[in-house]
Backbone as a chain_set.jsonl record, in Angstrom:
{"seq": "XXXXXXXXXXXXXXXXXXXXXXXXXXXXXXXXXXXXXXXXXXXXXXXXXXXXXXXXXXXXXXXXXXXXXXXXXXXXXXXXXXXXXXXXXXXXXXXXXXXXXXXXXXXXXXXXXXXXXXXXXX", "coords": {"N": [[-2.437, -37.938, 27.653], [-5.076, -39.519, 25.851], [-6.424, -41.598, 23.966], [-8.848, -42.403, 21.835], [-10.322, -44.881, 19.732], [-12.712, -45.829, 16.682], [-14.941, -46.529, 14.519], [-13.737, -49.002, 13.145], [-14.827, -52.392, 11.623], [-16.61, -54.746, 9.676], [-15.842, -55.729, 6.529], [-15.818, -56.197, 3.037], [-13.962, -57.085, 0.864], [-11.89, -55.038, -1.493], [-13.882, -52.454, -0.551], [-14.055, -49.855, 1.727], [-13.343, -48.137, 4.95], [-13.238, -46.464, 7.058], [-11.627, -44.743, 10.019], [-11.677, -43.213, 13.239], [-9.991, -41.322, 15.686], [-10.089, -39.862, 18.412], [-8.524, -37.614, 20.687], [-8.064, -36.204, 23.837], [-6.755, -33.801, 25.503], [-4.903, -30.564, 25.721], [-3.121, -29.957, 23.905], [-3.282, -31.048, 21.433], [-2.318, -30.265, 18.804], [0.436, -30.559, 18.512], [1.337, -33.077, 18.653], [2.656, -36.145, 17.355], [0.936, -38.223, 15.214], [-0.242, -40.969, 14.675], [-0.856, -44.518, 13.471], [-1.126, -47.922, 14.155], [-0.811, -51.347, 13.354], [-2.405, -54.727, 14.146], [-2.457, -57.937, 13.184], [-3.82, -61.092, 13.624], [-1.685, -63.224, 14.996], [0.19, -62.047, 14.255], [3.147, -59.874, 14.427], [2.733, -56.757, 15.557], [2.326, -53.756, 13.66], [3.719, -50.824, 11.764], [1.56, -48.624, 10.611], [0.745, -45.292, 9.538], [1.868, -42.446, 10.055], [1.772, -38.736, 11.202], [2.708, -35.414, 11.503], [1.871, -31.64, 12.0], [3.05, -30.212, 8.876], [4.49, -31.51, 8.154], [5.02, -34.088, 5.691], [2.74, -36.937, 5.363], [3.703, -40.151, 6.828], [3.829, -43.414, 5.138], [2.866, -46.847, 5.575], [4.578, -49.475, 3.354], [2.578, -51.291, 2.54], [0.477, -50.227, 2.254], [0.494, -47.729, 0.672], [-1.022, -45.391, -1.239], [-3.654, -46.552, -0.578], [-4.391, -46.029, 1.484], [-4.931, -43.285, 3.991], [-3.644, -41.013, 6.094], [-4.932, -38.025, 8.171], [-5.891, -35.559, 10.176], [-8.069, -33.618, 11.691], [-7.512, -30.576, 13.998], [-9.17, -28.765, 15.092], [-11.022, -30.397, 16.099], [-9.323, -32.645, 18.29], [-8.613, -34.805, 16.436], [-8.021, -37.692, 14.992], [-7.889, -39.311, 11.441], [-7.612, -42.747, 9.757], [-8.602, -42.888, 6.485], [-9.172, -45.775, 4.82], [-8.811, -47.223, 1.71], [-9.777, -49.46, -1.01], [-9.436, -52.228, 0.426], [-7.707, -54.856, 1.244], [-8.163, -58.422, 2.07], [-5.867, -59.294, 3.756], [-5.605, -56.285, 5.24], [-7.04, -57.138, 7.842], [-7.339, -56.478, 11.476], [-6.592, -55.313, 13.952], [-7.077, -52.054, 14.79], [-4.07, -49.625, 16.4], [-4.843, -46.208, 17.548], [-1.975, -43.861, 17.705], [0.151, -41.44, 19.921], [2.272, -39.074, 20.228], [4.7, -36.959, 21.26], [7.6, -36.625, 21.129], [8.573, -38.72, 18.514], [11.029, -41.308, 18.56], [11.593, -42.898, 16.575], [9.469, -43.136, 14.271], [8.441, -45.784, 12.455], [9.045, -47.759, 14.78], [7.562, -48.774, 17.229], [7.913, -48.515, 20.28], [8.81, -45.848, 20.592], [6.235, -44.231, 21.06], [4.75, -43.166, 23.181], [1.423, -43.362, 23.755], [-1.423, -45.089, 23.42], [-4.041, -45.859, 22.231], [-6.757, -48.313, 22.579], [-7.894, -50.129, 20.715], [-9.19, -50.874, 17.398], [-11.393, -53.121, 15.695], [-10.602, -54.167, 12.38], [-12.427, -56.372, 10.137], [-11.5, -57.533, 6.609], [-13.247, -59.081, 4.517], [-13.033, -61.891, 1.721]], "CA": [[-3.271, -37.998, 26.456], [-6.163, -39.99, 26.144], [-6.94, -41.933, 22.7], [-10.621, -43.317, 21.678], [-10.547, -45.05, 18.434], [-13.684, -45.782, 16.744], [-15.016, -47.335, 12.92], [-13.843, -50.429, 12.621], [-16.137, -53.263, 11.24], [-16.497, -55.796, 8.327], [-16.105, -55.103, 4.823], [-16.001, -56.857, 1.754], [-12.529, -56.902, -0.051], [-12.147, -53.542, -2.174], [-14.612, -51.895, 0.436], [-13.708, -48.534, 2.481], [-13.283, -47.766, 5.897], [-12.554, -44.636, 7.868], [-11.227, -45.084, 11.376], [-11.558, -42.101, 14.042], [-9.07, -41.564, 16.896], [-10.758, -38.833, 19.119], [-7.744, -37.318, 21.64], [-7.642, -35.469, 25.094], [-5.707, -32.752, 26.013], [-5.229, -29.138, 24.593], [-1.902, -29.613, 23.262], [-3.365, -31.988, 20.354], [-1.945, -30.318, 17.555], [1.873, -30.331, 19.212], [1.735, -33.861, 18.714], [2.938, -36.502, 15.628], [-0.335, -38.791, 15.337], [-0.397, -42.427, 13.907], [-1.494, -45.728, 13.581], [-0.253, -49.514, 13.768], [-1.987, -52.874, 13.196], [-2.074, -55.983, 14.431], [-3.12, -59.005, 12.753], [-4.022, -62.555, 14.341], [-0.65, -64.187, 15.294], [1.432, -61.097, 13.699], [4.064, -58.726, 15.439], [2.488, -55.159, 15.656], [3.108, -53.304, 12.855], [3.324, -49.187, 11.874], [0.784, -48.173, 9.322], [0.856, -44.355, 9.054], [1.828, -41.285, 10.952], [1.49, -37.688, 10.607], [2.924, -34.142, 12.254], [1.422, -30.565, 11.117], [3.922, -29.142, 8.14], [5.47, -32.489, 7.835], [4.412, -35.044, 4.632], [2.379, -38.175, 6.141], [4.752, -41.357, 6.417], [2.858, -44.717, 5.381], [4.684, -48.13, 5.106], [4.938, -49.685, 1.815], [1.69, -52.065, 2.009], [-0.949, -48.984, 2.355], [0.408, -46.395, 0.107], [-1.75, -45.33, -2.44], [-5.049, -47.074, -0.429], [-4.758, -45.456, 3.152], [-4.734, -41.838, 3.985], [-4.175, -40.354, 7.298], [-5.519, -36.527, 8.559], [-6.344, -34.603, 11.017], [-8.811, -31.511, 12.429], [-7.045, -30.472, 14.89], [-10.255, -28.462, 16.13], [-11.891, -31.57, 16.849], [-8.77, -33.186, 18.248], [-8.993, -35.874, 16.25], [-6.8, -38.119, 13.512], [-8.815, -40.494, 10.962], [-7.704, -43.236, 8.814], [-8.894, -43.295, 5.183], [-8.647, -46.391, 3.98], [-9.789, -47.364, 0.385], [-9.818, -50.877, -1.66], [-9.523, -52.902, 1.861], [-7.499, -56.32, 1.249], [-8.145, -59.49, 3.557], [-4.595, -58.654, 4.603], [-5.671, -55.52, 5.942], [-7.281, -57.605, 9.179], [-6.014, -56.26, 11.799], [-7.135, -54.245, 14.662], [-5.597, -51.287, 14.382], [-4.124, -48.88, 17.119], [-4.028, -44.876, 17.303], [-0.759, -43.746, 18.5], [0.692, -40.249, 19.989], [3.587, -38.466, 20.693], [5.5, -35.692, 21.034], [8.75, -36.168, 19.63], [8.837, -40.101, 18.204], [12.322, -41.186, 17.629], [11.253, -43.464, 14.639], [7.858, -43.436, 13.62], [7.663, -47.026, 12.891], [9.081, -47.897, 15.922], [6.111, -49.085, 18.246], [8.136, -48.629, 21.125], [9.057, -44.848, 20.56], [5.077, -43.664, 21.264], [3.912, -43.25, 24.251], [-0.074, -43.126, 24.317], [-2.213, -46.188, 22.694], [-5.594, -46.501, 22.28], [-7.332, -49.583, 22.988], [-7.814, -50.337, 19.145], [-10.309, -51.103, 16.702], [-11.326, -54.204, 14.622], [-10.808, -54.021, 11.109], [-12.405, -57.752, 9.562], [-11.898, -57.699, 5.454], [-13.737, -60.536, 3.832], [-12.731, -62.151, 0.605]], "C": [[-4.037, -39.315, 26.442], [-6.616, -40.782, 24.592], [-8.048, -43.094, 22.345], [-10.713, -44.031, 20.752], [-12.027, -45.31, 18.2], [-14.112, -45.634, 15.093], [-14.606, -48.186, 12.433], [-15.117, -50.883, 12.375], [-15.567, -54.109, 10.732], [-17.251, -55.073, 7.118], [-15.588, -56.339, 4.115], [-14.283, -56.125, 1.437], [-12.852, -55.839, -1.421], [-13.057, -52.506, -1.555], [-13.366, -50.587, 0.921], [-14.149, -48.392, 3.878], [-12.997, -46.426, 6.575], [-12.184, -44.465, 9.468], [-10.851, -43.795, 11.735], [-10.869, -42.603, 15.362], [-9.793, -40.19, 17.554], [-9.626, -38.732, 20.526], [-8.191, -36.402, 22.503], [-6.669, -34.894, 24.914], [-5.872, -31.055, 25.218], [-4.129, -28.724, 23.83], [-2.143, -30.59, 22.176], [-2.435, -31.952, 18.99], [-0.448, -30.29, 17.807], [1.777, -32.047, 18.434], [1.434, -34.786, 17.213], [1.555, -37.428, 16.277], [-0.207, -39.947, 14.416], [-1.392, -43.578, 14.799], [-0.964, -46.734, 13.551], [-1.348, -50.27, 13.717], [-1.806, -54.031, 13.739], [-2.807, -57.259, 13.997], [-2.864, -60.628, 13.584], [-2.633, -63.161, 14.244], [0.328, -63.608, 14.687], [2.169, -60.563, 15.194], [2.87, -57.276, 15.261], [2.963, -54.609, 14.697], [2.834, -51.333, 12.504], [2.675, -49.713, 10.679], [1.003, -47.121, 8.553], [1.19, -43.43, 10.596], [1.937, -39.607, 10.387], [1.557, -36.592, 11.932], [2.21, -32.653, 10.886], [2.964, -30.298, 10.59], [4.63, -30.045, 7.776], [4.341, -33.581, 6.651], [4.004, -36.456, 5.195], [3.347, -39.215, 5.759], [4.003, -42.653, 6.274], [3.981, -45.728, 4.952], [3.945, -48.317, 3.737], [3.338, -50.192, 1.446], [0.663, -50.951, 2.059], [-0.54, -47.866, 1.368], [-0.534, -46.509, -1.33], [-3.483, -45.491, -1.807], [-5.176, -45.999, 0.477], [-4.267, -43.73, 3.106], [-5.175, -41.36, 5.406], [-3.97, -38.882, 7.447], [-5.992, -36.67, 9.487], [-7.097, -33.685, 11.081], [-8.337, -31.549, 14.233], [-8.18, -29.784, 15.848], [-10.895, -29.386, 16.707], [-11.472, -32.615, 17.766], [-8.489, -34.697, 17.898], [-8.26, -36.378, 14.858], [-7.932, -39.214, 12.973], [-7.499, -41.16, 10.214], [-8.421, -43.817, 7.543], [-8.768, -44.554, 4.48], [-9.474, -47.443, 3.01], [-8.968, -48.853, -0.076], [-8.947, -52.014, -0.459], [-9.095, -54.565, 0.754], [-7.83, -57.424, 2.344], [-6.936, -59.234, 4.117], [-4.66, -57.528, 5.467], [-6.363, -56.022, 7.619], [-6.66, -57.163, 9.877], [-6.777, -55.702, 12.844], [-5.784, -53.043, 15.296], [-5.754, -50.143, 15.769], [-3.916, -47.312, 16.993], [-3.255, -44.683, 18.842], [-0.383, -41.968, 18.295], [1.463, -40.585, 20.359], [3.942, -37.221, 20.748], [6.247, -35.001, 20.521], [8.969, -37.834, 19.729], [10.233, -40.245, 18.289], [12.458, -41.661, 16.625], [10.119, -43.358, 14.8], [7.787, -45.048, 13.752], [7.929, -48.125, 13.515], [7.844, -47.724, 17.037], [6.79, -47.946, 19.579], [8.76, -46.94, 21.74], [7.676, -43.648, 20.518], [4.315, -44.344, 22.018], [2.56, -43.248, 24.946], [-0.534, -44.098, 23.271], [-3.479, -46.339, 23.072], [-5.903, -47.738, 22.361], [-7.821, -50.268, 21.895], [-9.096, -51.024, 18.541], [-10.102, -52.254, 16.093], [-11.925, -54.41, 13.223], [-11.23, -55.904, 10.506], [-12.283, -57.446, 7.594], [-12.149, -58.899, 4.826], [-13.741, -60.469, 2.938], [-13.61, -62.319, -0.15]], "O": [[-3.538, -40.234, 27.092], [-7.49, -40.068, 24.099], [-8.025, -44.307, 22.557], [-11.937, -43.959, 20.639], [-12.772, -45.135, 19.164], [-13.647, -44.695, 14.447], [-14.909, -48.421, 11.263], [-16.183, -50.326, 12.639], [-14.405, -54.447, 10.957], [-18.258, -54.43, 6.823], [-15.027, -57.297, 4.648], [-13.743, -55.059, 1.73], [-13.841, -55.892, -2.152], [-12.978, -51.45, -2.181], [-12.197, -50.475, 0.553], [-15.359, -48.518, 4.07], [-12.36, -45.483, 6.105], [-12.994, -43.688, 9.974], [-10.04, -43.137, 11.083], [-10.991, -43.677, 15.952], [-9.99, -39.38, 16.649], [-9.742, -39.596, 21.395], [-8.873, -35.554, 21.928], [-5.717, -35.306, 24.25], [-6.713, -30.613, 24.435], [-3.995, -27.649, 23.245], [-1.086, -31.128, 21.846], [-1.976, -32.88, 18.324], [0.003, -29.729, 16.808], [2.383, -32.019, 17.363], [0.611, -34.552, 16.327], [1.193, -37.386, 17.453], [-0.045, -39.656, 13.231], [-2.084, -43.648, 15.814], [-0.016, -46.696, 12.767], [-2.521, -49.981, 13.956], [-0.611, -54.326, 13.747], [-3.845, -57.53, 14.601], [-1.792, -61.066, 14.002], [-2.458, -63.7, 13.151], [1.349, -64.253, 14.449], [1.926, -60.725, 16.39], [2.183, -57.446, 14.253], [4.174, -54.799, 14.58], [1.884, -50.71, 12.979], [2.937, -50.69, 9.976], [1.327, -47.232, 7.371], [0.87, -43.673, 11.76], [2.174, -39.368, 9.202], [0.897, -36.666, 12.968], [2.114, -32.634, 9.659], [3.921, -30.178, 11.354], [5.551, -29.723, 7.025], [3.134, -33.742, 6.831], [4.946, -37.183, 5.509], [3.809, -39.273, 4.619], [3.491, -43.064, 7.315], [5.095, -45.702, 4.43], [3.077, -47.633, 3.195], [2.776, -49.773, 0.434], [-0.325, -51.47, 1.541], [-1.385, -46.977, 1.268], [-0.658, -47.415, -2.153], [-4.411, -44.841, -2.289], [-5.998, -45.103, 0.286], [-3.462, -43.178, 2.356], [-6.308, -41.268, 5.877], [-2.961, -38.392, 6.941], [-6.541, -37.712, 9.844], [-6.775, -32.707, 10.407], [-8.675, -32.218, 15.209], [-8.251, -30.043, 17.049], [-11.351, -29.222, 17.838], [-12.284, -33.424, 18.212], [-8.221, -35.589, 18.704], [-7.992, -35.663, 13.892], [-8.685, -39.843, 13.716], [-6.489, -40.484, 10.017], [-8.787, -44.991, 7.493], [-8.19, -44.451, 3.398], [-10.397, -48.199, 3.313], [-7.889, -49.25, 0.363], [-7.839, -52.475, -0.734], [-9.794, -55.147, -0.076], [-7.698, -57.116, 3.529], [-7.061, -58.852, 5.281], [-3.92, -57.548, 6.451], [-6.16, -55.245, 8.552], [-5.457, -57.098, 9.626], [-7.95, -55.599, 12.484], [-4.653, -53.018, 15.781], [-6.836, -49.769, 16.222], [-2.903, -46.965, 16.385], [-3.449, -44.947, 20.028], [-0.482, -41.305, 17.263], [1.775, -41.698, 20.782], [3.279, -36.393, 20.124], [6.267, -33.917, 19.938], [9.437, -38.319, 20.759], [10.822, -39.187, 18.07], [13.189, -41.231, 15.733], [9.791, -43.617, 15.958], [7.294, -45.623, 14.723], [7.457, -49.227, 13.239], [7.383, -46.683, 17.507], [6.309, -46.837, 19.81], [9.085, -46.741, 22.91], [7.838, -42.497, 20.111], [3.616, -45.354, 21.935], [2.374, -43.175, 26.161], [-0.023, -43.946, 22.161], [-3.903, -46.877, 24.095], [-4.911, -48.423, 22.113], [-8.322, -51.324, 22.28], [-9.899, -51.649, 19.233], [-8.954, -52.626, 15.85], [-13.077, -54.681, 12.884], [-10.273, -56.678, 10.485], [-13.381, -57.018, 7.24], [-11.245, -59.709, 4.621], [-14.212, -59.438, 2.459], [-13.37, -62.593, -1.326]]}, "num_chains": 1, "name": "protein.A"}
């Protein structure tokens, strides 16, 4: 599997973003689909992930702002994400799998995109 990301930028604090992951293969919709972040001189962190029939999992600091989906015809996962803090900096990665064993466990998804750069300015 093959992952493209694609919509990062710079925004203004309370601003909106929408970040596209565009996947390879023909088994797209088989697989759970997320995101992590990484900010300047952070660890890696999970954001969101998401299997068909299962309720999206986001960590604590995005719920409510961020919203991740899928079209599986297009094979492709976005992140939604609304009222953008300077904390959100980050360039963020999309992540597959098959069968995770944690979600926000980095180290339990095997395909990483080459990641995008989210700047939010104060």
């Amino acid at each position: 599997v093959q992952l493209v990301e694609s919509g990062g930028g710079l925004v203004q604090a309370g601003g909106s973003l929408r970040l596209s992951c565009a996947a390879s293969g023909r088994t797209f919709s088989s697989y759970f689909m997320g995101w992590f972040r990484q900010a300047p001189g952070k660890e890696r962190e999970f954001v969101a992930a998401m299997h068909p029939g299962l309720r999206p999992y986001y960590t604590d600091s995005v719920k409510g702002r961020f919203t991740i989906s899928r079209d599986n015809a297009k094979n492709t996962v976005y992140l939604e994400m609304n009222s953008l803090k300077p904390e959100d900096t980050a360039v963020y990665y999309c992540v597959a799998d098959l069968t995770p064993s944690t979600l926000v466990d980095q180290q339990s998804w095997d395909y990483w995109g080459q990641g995008t750069q989210v700047t939010v300015s104060s």
